[in-house]
C-alpha positions in Angstrom: 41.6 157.9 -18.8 41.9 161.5 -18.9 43.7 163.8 -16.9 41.3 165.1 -14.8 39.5 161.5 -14.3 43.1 160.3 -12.9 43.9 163.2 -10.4 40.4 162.5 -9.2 40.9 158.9 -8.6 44.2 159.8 -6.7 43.0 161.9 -4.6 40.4 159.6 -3.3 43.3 156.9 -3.0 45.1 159.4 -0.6 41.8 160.7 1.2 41.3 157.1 1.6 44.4 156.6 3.0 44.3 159.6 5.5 41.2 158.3 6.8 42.4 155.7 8.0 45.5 156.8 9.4 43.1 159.0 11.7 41.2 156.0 13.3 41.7 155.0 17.0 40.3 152.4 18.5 39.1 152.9 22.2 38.6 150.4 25.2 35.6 150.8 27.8 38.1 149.1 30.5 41.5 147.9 31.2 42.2 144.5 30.1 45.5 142.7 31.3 49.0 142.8 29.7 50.9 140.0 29.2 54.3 139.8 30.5 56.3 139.8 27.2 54.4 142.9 25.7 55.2 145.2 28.6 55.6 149.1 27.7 58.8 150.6 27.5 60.7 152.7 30.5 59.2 156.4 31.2 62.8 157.6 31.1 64.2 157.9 28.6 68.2 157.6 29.4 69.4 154.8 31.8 68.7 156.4 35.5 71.1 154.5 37.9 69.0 152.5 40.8 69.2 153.5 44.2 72.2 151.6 46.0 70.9 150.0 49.1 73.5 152.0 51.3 71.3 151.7 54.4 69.5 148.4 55.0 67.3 148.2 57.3 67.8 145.7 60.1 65.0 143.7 59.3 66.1 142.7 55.7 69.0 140.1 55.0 72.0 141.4 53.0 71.4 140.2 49.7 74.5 139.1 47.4 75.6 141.8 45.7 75.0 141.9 42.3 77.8 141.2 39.7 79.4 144.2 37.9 78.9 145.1 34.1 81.2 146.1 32.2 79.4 144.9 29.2 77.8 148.5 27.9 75.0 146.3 26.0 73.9 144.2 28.9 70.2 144.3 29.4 69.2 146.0 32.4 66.1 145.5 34.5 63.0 147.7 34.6 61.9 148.0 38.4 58.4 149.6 39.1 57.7 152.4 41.0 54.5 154.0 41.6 53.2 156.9 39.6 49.9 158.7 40.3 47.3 155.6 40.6 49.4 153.5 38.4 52.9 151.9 38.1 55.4 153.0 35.8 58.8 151.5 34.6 62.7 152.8 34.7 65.6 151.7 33.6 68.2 150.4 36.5 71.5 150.1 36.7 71.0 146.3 37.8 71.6 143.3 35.1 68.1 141.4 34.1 68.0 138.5 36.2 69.4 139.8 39.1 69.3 138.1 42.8 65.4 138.4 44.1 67.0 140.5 47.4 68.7 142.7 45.4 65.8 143.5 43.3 63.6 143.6 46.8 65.5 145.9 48.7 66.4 148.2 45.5 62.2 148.9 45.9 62.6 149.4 49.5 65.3 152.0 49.3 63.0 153.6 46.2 63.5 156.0 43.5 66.0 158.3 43.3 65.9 162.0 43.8 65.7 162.6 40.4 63.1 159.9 40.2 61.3 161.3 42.7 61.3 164.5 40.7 59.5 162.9 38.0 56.4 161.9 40.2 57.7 158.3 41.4 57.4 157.0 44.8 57.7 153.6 46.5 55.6 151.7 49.1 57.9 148.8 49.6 59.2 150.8 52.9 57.5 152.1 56.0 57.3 156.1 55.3 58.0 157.0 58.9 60.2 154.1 59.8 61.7 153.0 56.2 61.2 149.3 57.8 60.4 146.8 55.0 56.9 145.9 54.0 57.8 143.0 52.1 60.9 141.0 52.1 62.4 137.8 49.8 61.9 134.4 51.8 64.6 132.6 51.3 63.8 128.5 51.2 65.5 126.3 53.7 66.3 122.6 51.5 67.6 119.9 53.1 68.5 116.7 51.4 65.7 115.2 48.7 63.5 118.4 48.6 62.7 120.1 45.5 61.9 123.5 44.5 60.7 125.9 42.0 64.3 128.3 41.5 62.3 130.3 39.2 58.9 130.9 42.3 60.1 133.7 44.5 58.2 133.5 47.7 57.9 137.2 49.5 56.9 137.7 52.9 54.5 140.8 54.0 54.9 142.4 57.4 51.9 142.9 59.6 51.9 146.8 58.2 51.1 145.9 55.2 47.8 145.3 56.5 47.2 148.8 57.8 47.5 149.6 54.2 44.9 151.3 52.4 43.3 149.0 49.7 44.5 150.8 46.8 47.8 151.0 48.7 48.4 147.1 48.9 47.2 146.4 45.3 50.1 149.2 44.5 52.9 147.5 46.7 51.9 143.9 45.0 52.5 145.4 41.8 56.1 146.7 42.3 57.0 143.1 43.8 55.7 141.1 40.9 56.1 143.2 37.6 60.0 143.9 39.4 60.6 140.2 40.3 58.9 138.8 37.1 60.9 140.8 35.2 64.5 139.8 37.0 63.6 136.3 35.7 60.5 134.9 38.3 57.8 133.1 36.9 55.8 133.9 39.7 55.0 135.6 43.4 53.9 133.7 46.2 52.5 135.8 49.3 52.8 134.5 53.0 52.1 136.4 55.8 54.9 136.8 58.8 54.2 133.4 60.2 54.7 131.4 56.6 51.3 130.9 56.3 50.3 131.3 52.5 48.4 134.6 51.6 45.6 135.5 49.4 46.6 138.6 47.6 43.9 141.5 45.9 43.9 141.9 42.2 43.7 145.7 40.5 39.8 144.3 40.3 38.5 143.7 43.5 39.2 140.0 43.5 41.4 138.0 45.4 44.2 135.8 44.0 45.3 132.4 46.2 47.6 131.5 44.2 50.9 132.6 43.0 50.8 135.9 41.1 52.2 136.4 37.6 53.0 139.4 35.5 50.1 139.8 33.4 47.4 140.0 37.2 49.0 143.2 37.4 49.3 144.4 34.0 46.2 146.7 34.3 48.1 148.8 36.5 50.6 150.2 33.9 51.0 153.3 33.9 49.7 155.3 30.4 50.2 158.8 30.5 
């Protein structure tokens, strides 16, 4: 081969290769995200959680959670809302933290600095900070059984006044937070136990206990 037929033939390899470097495949629509191949954190560097100082009257002091000392201990991503979407930070609290704690560190919301980054919560009444949706805790007695791992969350009357976009928001935070401190899933009951059917980012409506990946489509991409 000579010299000039070989720098040809390279150059077409690496044309070749830039070429397809340069494709990007796009979607027409959302399509869920399964739990275990959630984005990472907006942030960054580890941004401390809120520390529920305050609780409201209506929400039962959760156990604290345990301190780390451990510099490597995985920390949970709670969900805040960002724009029309949800988007993920860092927290101070250790993955698998107790369901209250998680609950009221969305009620509390971000921090100031948080804030300053575009995120807001809707776990909490704006003009009352009251709760909107709060960790049922099960009452056992001898021989019954439960799912450990099915956190059931109660949502106040408010949360009806809601608009639709609203609610669908304020489901997200509870699940992709809860899931994510170890749930498996979400049940929703209304303020007199009775079981509720929850909307899904598509219009539908879920009767059933909720999971990571029927909120997935409202991750936040910027």
């Amino acid at each position: 081969m000579t010299m000039r037929r070989m720098t040809s033939a390279v150059g077409g390899v690496l044309a070749a290769a830039l070429l397809a470097g340069c494709g990007v495949s796009l979607q027409s629509e959302a399509e869920p995200i399964p739990p275990d191949v959630l984005p990472s954190p907006v942030a960054v560097a580890t941004v401390p959680a809120a520390t529920p100082s305050a609780t409201p009257s209506e929400v039962t002091s959760p156990t604290p959670a345990p301190s780390q000392s451990d510099d490597d201990v995985a920390r949970l991503r709670l969900w805040f809302v960002q724009d029309d979407g949800l988007a993920a930070v860092e927290s101070s609290l250790p993955v698998d933290s107790n369901p209250e704690f998680v609950m009221q560190a969305l009620v509390v919301g971000p921090t100031s600095v948080q804030v300053a980054q575009g995120l807001r919560t809707i776990a909490s009444d704006p003009l009352t900070g009251a709760p909107l949706a709060v960790i049922v805790v099960p009452e056992t007695t001898t021989g019954d059984v439960f799912d450990p791992a099915l956190v059931t969350v109660q949502l106040s009357q408010d949360f009806t006044a809601l608009p639709a976009t609203e609610q669908v928001l304020l489901l997200g935070q509870v699940v992709l937070s809860l899931t994510g401190a170890g749930a498996s899933a979400v049940a929703f009951v209304d303020e007199s136990g009775a079981p509720l059917a929850v909307p899904l980012p598509d219009g539908r409506l879920l009767d059933t206990p909720a999971r990571a990946r029927d909120y997935g489509p409202l991750i936040y991409r910027p």
